[in-house]
C-alpha positions in Angstrom: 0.0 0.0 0.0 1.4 3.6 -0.8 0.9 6.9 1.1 1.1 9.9 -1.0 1.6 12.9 1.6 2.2 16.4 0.9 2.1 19.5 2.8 1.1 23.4 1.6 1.5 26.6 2.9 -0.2 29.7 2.8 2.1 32.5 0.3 1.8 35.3 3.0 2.2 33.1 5.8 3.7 31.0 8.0 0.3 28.6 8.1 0.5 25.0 6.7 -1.1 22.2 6.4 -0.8 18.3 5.2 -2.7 15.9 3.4 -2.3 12.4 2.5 -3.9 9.7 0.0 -3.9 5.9 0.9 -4.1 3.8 -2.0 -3.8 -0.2 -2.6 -1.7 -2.2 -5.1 -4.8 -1.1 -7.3 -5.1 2.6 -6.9 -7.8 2.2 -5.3 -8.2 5.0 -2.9 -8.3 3.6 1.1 -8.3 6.4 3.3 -7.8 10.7 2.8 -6.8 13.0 5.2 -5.8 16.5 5.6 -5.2 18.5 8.5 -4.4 22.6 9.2 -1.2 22.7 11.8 -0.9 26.3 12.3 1.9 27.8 12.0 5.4 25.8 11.1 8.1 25.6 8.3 7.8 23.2 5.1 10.1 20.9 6.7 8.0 20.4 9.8 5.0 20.0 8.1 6.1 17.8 5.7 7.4 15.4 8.2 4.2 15.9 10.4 2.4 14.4 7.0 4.4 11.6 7.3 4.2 10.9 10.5 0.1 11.1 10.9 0.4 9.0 7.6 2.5 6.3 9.9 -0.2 6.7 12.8 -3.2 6.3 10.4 -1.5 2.9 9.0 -0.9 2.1 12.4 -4.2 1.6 13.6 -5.7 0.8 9.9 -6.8 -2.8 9.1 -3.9 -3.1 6.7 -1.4 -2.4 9.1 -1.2 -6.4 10.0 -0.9 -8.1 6.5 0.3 -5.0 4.2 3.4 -3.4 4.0 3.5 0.9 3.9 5.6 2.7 1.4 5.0 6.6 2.1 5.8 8.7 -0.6 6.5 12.5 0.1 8.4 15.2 -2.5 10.6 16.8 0.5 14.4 15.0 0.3 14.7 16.2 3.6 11.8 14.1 5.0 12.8 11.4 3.0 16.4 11.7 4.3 15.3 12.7 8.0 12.8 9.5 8.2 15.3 6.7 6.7 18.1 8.2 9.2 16.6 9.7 12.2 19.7 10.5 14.3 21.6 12.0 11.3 21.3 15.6 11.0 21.1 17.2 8.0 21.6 20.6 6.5 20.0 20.7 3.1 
């Protein structure tokens, strides 16, 4: 099963928010979400979509016999997730 998340933020301001789609081998659709967070940077938000993607799986009925690839267009939440004590710069 794939999560696509994503996160968007208003021009003017700092106010974001995140959305994600769950989808089966398929396509077909499982589960939306989409959330406002306040105020926060892209990077925060996009790795706040990723983790309420992870905490949606968590408790789904999939979560037992499917395996979760999360898909999100920030390197830095891809980087951040895959090497949590790592810090990076970019």
């Amino acid at each position: 099963m794939k999560f696509n998340v994503d996160s968007i933020a208003r021009r003017c301001s700092r106010l974001v928010g995140i959305g994600g789609i769950l989808r089966d081998y398929c396509g077909e659709v499982k589960i939306i979400f989409s959330k406002a967070l306040g105020e926060a940077d892209s990077n925060l938000a996009e790795m706040m979509a990723v983790k309420e993607s992870l905490l949606i799986f968590s408790v789904s009925r999939w979560n037992e016999n499917h395996k979760l690839l999360i898909e999100s267009d920030l390197s830095n939440a891809v980087k951040w997730t895959k090497h949590p004590i790592q810090h990076h710069d970019e």
